[in-house]
N, CA, C and O atoms as a printed pandas DataFrame, in Angstrom:
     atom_number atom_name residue_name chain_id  residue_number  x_coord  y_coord  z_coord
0              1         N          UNK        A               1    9.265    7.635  166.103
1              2        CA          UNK        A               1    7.922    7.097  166.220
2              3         C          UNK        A               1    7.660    6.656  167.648
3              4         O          UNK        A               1    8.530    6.404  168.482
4              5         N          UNK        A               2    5.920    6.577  167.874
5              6        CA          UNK        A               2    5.970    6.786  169.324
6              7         C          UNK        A               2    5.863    4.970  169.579
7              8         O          UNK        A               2    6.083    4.258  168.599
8              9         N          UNK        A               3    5.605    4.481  170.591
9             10        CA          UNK        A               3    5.886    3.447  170.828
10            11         C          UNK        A               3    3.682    2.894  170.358
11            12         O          UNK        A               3    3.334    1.763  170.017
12            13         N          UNK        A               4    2.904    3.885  170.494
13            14        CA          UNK        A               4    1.774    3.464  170.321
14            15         C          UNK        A               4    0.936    3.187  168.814
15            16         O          UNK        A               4    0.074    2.364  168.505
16            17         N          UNK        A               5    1.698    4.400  167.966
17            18        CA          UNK        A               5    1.830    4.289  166.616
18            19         C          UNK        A               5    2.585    3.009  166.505
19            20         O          UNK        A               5    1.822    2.101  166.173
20            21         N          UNK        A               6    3.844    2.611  166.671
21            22        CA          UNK        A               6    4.156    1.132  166.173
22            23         C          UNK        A               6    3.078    0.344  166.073
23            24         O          UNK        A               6    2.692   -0.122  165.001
24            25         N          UNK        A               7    2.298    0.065  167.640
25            26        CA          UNK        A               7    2.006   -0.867  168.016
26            27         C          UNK        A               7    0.493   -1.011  166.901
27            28         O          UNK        A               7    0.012   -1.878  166.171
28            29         N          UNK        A               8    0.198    0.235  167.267
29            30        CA          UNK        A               8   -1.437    0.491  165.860
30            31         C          UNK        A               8   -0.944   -0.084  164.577
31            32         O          UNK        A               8   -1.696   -0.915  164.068
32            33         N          UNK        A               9    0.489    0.265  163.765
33            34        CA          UNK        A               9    0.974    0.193  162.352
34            35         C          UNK        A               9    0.761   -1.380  162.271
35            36         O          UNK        A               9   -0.107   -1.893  161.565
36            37         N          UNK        A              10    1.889   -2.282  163.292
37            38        CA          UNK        A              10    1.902   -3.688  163.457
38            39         C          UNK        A              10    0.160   -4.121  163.724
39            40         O          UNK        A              10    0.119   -5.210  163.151
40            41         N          UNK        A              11   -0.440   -4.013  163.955
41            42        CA          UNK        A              11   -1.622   -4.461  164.281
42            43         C          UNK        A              11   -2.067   -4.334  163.239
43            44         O          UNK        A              11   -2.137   -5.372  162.581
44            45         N          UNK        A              12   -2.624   -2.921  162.523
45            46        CA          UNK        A              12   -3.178   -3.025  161.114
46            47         C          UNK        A              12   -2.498   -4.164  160.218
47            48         O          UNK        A              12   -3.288   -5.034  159.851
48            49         N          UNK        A              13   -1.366   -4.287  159.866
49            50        CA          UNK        A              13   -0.920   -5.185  159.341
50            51         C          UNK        A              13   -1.338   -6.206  159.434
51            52         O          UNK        A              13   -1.938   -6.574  158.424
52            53         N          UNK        A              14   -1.308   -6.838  160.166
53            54        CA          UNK        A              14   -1.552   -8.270  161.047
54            55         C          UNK        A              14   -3.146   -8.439  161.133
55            56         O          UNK        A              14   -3.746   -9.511  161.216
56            57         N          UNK        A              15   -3.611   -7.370  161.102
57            58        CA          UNK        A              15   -5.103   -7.338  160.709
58            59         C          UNK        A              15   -5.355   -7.803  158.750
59            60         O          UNK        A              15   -5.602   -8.965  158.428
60            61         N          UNK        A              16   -5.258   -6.954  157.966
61            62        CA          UNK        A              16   -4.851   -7.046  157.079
62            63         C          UNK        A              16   -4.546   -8.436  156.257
63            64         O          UNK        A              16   -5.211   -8.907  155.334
64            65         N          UNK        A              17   -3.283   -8.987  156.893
65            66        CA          UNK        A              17   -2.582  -10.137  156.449
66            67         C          UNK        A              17   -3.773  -11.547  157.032
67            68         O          UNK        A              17   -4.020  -12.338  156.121
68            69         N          UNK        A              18   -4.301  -11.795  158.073
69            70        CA          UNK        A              18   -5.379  -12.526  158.742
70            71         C          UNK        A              18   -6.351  -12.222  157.818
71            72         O          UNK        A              18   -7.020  -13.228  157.581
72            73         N          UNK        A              19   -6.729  -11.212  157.166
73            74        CA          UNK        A              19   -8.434  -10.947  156.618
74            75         C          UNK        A              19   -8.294  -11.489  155.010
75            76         O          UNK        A              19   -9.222  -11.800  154.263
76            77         N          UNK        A              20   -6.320  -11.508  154.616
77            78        CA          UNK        A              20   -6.148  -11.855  153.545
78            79         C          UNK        A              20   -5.980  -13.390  153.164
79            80         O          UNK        A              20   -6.134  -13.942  152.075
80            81         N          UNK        A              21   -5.730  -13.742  154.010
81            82        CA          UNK        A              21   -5.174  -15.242  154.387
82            83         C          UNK        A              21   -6.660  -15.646  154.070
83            84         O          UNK        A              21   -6.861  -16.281  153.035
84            85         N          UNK        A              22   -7.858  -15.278  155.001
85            86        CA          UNK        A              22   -9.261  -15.831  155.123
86            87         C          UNK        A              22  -10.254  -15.820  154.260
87            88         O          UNK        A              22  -11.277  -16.483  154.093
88            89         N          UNK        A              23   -9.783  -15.007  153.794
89            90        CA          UNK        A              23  -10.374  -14.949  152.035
90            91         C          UNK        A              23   -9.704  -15.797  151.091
91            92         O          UNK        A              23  -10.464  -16.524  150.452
92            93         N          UNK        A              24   -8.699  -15.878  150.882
93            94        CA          UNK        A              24   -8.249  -16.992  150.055
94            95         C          UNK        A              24   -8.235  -18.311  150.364
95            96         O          UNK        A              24   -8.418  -19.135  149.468
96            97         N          UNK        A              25   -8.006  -18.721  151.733
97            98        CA          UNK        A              25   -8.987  -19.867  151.838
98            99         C          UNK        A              25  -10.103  -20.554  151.921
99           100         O          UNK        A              25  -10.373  -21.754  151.966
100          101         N          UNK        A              26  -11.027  -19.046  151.940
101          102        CA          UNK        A              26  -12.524  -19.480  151.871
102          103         C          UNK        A              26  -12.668  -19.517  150.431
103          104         O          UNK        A              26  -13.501  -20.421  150.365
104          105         N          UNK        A              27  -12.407  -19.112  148.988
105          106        CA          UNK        A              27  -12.114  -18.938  148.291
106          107         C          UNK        A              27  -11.803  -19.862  147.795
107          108         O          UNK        A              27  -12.655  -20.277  147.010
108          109         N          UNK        A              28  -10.432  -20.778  147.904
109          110        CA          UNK        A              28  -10.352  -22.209  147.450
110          111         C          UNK        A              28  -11.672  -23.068  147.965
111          112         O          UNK        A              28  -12.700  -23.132  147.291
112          113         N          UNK        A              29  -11.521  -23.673  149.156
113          114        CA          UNK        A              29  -12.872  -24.110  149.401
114          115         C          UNK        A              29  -14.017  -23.996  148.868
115          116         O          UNK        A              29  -14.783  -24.959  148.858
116          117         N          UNK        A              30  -14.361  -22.774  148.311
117          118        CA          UNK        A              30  -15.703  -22.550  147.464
118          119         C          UNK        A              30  -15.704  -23.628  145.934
119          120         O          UNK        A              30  -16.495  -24.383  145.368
120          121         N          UNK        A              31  -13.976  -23.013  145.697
121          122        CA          UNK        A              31  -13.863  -23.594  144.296
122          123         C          UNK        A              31  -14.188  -24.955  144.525
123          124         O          UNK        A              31  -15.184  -25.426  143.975
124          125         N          UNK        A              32  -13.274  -25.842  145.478
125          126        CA          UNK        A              32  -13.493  -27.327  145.314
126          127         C          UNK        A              32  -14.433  -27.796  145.852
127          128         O          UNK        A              32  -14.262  -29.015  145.883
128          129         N          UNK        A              33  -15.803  -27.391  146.528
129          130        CA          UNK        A              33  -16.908  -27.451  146.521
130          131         C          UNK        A              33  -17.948  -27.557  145.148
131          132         O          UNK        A              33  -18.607  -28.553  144.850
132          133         N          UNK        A              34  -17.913  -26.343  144.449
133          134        CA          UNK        A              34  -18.200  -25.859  142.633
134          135         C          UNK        A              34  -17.925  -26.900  142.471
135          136         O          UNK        A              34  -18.775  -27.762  142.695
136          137         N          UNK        A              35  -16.608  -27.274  142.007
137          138        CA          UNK        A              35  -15.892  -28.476  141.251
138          139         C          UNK        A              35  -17.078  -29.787  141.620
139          140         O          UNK        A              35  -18.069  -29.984  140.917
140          141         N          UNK        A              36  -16.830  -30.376  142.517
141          142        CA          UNK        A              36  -17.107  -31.212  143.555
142          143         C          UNK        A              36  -19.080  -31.302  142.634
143          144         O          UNK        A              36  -19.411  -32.160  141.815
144          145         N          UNK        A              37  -19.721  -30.483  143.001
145          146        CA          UNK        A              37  -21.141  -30.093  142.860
146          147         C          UNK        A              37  -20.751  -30.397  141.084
147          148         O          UNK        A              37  -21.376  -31.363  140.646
148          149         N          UNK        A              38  -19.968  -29.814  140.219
149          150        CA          UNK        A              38  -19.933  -30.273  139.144
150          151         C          UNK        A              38  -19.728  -31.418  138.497
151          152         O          UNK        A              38  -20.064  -31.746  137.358
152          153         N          UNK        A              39  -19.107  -32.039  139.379
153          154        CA          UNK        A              39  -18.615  -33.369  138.631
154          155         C          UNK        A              39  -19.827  -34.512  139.050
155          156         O          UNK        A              39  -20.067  -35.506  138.364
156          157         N          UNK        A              40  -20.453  -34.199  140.168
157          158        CA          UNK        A              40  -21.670  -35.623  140.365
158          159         C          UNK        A              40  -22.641  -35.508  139.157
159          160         O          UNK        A              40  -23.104  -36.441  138.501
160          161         N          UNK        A              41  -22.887  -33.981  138.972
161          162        CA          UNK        A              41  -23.737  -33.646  138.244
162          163         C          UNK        A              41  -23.372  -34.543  136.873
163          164         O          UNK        A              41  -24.198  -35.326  136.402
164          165         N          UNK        A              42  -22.567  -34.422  136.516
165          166        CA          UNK        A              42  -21.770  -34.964  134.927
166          167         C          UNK        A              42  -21.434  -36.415  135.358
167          168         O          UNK        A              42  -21.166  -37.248  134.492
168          169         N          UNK        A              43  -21.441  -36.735  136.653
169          170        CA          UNK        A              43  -21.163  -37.842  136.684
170          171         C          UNK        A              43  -22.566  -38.767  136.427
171          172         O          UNK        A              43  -22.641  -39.742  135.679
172          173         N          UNK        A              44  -24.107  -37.952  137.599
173          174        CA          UNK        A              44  -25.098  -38.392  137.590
174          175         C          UNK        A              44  -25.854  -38.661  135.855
175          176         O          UNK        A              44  -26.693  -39.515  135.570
176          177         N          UNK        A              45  -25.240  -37.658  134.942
177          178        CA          UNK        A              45  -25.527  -37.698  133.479
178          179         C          UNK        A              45  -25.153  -39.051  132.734
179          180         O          UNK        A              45  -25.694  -39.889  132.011
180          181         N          UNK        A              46  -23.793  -38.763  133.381
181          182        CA          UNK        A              46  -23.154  -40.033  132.240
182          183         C          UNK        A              46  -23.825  -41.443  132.916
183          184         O          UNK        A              46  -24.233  -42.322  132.158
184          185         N          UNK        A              47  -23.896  -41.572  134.117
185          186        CA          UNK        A              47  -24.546  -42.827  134.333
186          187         C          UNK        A              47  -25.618  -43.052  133.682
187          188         O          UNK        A              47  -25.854  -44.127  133.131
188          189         N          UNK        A              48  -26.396  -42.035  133.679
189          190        CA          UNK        A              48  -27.975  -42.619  133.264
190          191         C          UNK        A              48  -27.833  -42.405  131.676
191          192         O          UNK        A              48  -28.431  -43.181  130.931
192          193         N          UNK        A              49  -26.992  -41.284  131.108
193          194        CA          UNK        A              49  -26.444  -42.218  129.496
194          195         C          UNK        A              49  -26.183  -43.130  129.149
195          196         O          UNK        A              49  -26.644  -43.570  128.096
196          197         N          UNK        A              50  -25.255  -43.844  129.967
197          198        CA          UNK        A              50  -24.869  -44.918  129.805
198          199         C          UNK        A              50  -25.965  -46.404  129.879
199          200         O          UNK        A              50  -26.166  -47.311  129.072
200          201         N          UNK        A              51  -26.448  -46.141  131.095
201          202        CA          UNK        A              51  -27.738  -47.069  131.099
202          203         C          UNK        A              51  -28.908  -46.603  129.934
203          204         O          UNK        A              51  -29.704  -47.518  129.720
204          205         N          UNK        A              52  -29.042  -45.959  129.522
205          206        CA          UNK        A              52  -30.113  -45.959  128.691
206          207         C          UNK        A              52  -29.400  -46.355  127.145
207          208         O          UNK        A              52  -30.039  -46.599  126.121
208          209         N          UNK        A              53  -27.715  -46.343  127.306
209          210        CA          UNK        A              53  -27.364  -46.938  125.853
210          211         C          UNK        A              53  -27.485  -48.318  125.963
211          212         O          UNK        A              53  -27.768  -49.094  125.051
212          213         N          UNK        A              54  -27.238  -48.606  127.227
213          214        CA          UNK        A              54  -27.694  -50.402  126.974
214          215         C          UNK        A              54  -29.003  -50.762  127.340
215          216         O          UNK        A              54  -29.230  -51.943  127.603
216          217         N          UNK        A              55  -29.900  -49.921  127.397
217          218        CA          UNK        A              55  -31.176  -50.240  127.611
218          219         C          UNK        A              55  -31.846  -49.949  125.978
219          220         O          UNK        A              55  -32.139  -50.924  125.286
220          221         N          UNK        A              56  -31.974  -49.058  125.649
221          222        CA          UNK        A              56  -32.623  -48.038  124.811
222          223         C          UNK        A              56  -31.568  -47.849  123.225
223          224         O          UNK        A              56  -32.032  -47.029  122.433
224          225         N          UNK        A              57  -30.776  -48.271  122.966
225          226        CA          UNK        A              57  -29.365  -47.650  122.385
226          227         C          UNK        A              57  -29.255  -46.386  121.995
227          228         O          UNK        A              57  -28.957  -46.040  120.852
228          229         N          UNK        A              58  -29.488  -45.661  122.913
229          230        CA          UNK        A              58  -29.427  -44.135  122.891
230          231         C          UNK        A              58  -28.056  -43.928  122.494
231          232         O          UNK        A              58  -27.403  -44.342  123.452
232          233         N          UNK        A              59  -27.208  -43.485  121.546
233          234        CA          UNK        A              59  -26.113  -43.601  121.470
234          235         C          UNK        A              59  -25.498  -41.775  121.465
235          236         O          UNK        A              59  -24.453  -41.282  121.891
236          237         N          UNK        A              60  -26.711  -41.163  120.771
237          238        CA          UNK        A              60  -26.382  -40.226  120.415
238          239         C          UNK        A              60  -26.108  -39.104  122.113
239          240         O          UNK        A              60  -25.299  -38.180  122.021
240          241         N          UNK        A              61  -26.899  -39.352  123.599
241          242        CA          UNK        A              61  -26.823  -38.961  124.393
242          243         C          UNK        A              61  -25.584  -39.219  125.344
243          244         O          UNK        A              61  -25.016  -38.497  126.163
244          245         N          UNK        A              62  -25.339  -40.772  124.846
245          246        CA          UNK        A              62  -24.085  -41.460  126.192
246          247         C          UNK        A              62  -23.049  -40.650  124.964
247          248         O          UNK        A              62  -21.947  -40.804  125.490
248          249         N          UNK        A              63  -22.807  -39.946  123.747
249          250        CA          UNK        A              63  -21.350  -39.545  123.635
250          251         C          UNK        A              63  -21.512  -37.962  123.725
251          252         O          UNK        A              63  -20.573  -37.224  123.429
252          253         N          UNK        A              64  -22.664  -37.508  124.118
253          254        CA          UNK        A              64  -22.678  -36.273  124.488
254          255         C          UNK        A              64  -22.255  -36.430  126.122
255          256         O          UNK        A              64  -21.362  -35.708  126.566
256          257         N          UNK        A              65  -22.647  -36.987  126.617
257          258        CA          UNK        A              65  -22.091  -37.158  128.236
258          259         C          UNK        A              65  -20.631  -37.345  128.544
259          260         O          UNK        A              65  -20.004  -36.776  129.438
260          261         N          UNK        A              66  -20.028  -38.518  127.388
261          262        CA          UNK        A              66  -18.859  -38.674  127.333
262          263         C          UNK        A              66  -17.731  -37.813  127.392
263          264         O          UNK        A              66  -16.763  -37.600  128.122
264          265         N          UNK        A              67  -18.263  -37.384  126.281
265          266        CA          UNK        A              67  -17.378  -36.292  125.744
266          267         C          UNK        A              67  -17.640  -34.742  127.366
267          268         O          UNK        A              67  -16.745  -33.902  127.461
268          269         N          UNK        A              68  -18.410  -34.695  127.991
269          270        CA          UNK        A              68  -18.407  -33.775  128.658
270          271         C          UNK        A              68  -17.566  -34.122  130.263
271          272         O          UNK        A              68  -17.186  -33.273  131.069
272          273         N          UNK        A              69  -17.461  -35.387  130.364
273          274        CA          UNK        A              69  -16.692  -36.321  131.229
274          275         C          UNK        A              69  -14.775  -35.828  130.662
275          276         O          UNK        A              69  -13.885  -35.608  131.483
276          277         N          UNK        A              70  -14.618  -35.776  129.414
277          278        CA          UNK        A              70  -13.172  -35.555  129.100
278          279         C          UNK        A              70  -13.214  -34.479  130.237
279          280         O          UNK        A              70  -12.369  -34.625  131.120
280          281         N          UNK        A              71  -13.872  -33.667  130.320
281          282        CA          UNK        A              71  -13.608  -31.996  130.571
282          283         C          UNK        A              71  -13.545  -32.152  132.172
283          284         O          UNK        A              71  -12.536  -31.825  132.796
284          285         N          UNK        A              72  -14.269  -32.482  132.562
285          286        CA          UNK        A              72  -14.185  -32.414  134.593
286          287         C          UNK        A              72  -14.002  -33.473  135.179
287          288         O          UNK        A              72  -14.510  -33.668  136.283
288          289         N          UNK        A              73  -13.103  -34.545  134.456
289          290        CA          UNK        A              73  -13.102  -35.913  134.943
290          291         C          UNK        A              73  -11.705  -36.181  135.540
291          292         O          UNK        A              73  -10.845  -35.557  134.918
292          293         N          UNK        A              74  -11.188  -36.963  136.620
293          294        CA          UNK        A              74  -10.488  -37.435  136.901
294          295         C          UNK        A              74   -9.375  -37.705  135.935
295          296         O          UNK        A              74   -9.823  -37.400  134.830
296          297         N          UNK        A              75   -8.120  -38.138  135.812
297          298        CA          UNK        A              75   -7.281  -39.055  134.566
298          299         C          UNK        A              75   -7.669  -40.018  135.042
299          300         O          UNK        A              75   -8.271  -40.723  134.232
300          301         N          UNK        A              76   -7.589  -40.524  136.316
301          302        CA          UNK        A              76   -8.126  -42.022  136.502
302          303         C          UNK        A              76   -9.601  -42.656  136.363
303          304         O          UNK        A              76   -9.975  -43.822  136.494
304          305         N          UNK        A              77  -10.102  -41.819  136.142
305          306        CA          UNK        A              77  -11.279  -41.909  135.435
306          307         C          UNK        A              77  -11.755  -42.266  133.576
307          308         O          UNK        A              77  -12.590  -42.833  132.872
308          309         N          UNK        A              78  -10.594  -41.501  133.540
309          310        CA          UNK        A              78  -10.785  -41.366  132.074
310          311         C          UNK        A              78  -10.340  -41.994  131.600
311          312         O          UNK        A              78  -10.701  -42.086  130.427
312          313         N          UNK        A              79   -9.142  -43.001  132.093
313          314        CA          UNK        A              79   -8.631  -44.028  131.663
314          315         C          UNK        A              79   -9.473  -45.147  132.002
315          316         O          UNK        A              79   -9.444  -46.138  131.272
316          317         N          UNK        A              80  -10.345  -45.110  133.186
317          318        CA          UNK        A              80  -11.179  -46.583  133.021
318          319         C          UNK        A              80  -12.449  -46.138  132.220
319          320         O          UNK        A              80  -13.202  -46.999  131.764
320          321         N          UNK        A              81  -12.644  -45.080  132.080
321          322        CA          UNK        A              81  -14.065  -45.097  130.783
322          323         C          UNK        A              81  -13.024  -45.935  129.590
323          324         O          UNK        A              81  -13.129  -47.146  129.393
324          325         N          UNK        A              82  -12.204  -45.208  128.989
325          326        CA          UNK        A              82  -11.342  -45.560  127.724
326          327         C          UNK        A              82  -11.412  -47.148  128.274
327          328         O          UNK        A              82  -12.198  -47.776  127.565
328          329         N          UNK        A              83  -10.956  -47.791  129.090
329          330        CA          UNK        A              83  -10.824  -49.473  129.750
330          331         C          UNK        A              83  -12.171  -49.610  128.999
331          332         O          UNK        A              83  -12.363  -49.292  127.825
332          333         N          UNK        A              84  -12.843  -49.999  129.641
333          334        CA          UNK        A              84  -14.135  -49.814  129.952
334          335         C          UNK        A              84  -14.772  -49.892  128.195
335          336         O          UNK        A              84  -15.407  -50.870  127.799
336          337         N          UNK        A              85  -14.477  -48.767  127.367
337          338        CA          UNK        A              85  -15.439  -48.516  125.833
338          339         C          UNK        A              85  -14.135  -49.799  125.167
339          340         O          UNK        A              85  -14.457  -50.493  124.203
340          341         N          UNK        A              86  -13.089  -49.918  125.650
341          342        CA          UNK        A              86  -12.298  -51.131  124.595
342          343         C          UNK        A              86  -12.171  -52.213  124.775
343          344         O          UNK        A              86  -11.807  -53.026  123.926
344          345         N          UNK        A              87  -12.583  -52.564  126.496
345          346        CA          UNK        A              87  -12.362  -54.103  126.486
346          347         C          UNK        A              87  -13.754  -54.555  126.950
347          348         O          UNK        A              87  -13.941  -55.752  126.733
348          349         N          UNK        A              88  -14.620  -54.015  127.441
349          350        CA          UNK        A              88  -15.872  -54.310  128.130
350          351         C          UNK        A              88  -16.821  -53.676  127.613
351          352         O          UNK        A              88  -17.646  -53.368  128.473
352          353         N          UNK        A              89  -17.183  -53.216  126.234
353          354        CA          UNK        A              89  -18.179  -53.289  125.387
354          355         C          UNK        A              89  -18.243  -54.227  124.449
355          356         O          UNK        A              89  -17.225  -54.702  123.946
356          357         N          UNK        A              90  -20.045  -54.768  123.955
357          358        CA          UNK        A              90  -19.670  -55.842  123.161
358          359         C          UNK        A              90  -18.380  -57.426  123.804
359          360         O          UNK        A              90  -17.698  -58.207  123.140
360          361         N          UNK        A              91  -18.579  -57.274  125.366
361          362        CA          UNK        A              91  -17.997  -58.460  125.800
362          363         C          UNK        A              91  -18.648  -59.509  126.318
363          364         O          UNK        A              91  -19.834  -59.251  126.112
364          365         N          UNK        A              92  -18.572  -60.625  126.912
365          366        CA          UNK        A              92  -19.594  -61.472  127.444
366          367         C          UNK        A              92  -19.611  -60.635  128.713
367          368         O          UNK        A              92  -18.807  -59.709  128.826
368          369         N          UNK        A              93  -20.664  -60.969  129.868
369          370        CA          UNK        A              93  -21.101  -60.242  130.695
370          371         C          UNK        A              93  -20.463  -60.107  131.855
371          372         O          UNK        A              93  -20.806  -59.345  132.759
372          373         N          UNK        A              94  -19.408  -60.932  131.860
373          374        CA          UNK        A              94  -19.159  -60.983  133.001
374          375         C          UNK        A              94  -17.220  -60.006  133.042
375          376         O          UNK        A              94  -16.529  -59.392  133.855
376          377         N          UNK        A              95  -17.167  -60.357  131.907
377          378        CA          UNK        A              95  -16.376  -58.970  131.590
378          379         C          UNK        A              95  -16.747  -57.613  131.465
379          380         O          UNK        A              95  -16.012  -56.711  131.865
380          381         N          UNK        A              96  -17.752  -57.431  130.979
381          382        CA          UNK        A              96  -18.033  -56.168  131.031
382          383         C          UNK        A              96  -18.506  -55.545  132.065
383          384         O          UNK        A              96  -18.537  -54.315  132.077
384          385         N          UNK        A              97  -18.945  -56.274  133.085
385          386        CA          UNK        A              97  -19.128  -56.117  134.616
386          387         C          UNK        A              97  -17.799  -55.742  135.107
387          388         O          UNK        A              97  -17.646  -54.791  135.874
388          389         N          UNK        A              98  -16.916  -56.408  134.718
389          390        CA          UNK        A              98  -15.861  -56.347  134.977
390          391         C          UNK        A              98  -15.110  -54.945  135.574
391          392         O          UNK        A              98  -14.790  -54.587  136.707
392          393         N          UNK        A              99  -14.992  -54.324  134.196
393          394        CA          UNK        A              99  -14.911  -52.984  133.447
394          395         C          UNK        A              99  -15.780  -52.376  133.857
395          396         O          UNK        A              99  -15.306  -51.240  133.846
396          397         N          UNK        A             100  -16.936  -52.283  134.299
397          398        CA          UNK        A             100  -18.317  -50.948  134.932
398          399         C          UNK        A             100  -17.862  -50.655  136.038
399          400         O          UNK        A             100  -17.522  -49.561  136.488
400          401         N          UNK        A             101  -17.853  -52.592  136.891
401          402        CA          UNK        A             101  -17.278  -51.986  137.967
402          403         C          UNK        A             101  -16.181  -50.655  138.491
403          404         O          UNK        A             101  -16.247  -49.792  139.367
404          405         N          UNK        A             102  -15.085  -51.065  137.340
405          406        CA          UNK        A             102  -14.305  -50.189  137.468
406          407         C          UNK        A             102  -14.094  -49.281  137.545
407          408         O          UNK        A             102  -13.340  -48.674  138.305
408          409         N          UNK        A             103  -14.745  -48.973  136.738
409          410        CA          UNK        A             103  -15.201  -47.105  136.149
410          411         C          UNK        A             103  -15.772  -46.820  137.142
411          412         O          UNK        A             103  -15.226  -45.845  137.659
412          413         N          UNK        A             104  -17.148  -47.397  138.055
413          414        CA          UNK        A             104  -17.948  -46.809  138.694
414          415         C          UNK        A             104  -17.262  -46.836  140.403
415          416         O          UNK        A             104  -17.796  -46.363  141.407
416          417         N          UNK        A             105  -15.866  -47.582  140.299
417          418        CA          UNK        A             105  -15.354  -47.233  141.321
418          419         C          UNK        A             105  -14.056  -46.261  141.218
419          420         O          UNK        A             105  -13.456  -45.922  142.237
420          421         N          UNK        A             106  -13.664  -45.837  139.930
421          422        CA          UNK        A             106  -12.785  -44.742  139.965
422          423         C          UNK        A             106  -14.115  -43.580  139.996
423          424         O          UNK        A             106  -14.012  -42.922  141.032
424          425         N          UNK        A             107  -14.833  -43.320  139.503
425          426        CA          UNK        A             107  -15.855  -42.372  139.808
426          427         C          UNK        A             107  -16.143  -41.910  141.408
427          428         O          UNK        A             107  -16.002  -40.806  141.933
428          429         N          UNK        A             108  -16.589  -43.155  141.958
429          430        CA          UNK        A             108  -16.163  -43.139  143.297
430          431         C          UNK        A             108  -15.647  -42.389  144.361
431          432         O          UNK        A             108  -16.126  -41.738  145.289
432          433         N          UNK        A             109  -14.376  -42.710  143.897
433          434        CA          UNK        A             109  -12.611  -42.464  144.353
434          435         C          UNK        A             109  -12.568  -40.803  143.702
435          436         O          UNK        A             109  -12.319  -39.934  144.538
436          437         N          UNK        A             110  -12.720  -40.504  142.753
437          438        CA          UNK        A             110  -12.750  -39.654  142.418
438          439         C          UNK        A             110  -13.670  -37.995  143.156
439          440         O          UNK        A             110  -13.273  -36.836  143.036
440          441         N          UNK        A             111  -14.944  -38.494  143.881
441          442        CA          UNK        A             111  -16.009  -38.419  144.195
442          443         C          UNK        A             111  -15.456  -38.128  145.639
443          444         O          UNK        A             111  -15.986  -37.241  146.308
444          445         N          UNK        A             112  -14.464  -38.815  146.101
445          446        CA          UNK        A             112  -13.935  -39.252  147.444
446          447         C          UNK        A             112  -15.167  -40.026  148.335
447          448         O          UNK        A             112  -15.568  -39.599  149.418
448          449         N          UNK        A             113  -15.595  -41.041  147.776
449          450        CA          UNK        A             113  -16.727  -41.729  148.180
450          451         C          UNK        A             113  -16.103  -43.059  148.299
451          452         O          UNK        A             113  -15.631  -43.456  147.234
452          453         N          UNK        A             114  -15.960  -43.914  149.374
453          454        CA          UNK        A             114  -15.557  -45.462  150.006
454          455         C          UNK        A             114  -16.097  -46.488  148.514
455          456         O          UNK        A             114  -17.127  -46.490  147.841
456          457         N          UNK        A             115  -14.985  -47.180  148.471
457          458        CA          UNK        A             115  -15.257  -47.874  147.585
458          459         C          UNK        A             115  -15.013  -49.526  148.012
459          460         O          UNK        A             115  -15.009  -50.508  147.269
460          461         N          UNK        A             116  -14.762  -49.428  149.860
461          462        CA          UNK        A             116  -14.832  -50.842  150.625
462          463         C          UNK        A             116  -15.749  -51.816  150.219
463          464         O          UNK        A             116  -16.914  -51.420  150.192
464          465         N          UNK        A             117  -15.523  -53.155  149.847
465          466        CA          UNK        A             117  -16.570  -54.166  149.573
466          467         C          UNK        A             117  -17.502  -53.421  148.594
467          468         O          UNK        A             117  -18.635  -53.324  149.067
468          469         N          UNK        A             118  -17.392  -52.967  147.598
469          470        CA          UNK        A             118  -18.024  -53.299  146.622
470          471         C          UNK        A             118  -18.056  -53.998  145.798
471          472         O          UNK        A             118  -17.090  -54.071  145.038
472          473         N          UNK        A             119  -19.307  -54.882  145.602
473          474        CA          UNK        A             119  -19.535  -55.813  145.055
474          475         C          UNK        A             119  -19.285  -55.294  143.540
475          476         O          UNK        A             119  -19.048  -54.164  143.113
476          477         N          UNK        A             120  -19.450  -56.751  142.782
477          478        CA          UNK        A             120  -19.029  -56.687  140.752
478          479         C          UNK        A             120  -21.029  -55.601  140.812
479          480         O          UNK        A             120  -21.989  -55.733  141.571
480          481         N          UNK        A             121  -20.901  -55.126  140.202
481          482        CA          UNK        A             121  -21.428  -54.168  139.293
482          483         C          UNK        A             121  -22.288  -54.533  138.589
483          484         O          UNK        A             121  -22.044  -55.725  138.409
484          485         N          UNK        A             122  -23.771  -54.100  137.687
485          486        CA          UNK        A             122  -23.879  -54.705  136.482
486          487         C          UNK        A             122  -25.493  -54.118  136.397
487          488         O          UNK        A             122  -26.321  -54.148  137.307
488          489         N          UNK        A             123  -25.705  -53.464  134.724
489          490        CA          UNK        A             123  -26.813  -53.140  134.972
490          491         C          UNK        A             123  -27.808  -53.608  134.215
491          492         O          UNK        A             123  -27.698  -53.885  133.021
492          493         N          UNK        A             124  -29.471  -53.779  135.325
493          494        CA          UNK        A             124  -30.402  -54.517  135.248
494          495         C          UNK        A             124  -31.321  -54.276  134.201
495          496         O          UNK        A             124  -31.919  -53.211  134.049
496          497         N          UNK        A             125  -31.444  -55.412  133.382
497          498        CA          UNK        A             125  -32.434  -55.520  132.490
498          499         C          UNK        A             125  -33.900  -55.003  133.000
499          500         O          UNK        A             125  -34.110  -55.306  134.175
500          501         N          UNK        A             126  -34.705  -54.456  132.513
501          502        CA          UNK        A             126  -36.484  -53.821  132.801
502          503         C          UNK        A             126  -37.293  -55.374  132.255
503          504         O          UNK        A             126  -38.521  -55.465  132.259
């Protein structure tokens, strides 16, 4: 082989391997973008379920949200909803603030959104 053919063979390659590399990382990125775009969405749901069960007792909407939260949610998330529906529902208020807070700062975290100085939580009567 001539020394210019190598040099073409190695190059295609190396072409090749670069165009493959760049696709699969644009590729992930897309995904955890999707993801990302999915979860505020389900996140933006369950909040305003949630407020309209203690506003409204919409009950039948906050466990359709819920239940769609199992599916694209954090574990650390899902363990402070579960916190959250067992010790800070039906509590005096300042516990159950307690518990929102929580949730709405693993949501957060989850979100990769600063959760510095946030204040206790708590939502407003109309």
């Amino acid at each position: 082989m001539t020394t210019e053919l190598l040099i073409s063979i190695i190059g295609a390659f190396v072409a090749v391997t670069v165009s493959i590399i760049g696709f699969i990382l644009t590729n992930r990125s897309n995904i955890i973008l999707q993801t990302r775009k999915l979860k505020e969405e389900h996140y933006f749901s369950f909040i305003e379920a949630l407020h309209n069960l203690c506003a409204e007792n919409n009950v039948t909407a906050y466990t359709s949200e819920r239940d769609k939260l199992f599916l694209i949610a954090s574990r650390g998330v899902i363990s402070k909803l579960l916190e959250y529906e067992e010790n800070g529902t039906g509590r005096e208020q300042s516990v159950h603030d307690h518990y929102l807070t929580q949730l709405i700062k693993a949501i957060r975290k989850d979100l990769k959104l600063s959760n510095n100085r946030l204040p206790l939580l708590y939502f407003k009567k109309a």
